[in-house]
N, C-alpha and C positions, 0 to 999 in steps of 0.2 A: 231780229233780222237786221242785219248791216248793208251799210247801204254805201254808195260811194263819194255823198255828200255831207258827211257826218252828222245826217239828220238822225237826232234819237228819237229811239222804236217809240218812245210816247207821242212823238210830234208827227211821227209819221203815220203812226193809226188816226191821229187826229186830222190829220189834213186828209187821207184816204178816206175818209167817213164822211168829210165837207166835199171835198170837190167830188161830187162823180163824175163832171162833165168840162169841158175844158173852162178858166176863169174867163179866157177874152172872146171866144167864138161859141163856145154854149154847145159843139160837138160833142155828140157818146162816145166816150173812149171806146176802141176796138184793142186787138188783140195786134201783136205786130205783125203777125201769121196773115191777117186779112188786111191790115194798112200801117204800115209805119208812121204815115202823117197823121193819123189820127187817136195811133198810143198815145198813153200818159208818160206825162216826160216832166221830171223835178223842174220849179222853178223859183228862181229867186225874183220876187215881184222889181224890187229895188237890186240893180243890179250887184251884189256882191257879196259874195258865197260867206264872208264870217256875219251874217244878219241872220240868226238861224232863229226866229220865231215864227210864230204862228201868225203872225201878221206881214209877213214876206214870203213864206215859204208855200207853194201853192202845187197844183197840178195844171197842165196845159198841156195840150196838145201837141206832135212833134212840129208842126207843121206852125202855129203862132210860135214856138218855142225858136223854130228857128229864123221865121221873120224878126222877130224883136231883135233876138243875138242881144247885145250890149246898151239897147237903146234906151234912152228914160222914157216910161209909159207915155208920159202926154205925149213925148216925139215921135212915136211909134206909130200911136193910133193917126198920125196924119199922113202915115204912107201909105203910101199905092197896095198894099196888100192889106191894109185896114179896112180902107175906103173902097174896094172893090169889092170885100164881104161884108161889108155893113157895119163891121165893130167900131165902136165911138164908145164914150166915154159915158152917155146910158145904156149901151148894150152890154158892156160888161158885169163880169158879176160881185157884189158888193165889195170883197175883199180889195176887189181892184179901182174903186172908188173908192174907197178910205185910203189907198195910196196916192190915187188924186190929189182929192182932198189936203195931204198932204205933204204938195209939193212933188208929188212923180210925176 
């Protein structure tokens, strides 16, 4: 299955099997039929589309997916759309604390 972030089908059944819910708001992905904000939408944890591991490559939601836009994780979760839904940096889900950790 192709896809239009040149994630390969192995990495993408692998992060589809991981994420079922979004990494920074812990939302059940819906269908885009019932809510576009709360589809599964490709993400690159670390902002830049040639990082194409399983350690960047993630599912979110439309709706954090277009909050973040470009922003490095730690500066994200200090905005007004973090802090108004409770995501901080223990409520996300592990993947997104190892980029912490990591400097994101």
């Amino acid at each position: 299955m192709a896809n239009n972030w040149n994630i390969p089908d192995w990495l993408e059944k692998e992060v589809r099997e991981r994420d079922k819910t979004c990494i920074y708001c812990g939302v059940k992905f819906t269908s885009t039929k019932i809510s576009k904000k709360t589809a599964a939408s490709w993400e690159h944890i670390i902002n830049d589309e040639r990082i194409i591991t399983r350690e960047n490559i993630a599912l979110c939601c439309c709706g954090c997916n277009a909050s973040k836009g470009a922003k490095k994780v730690s500066d994200w979760l200090k905005s007004k759309y973090c802090i108004e839904r409770g995501i901080n940096a223990d409520s996300v889900a592990l993947i997104v604390k190892q980029a912490i950790n990591n400097g994101q």
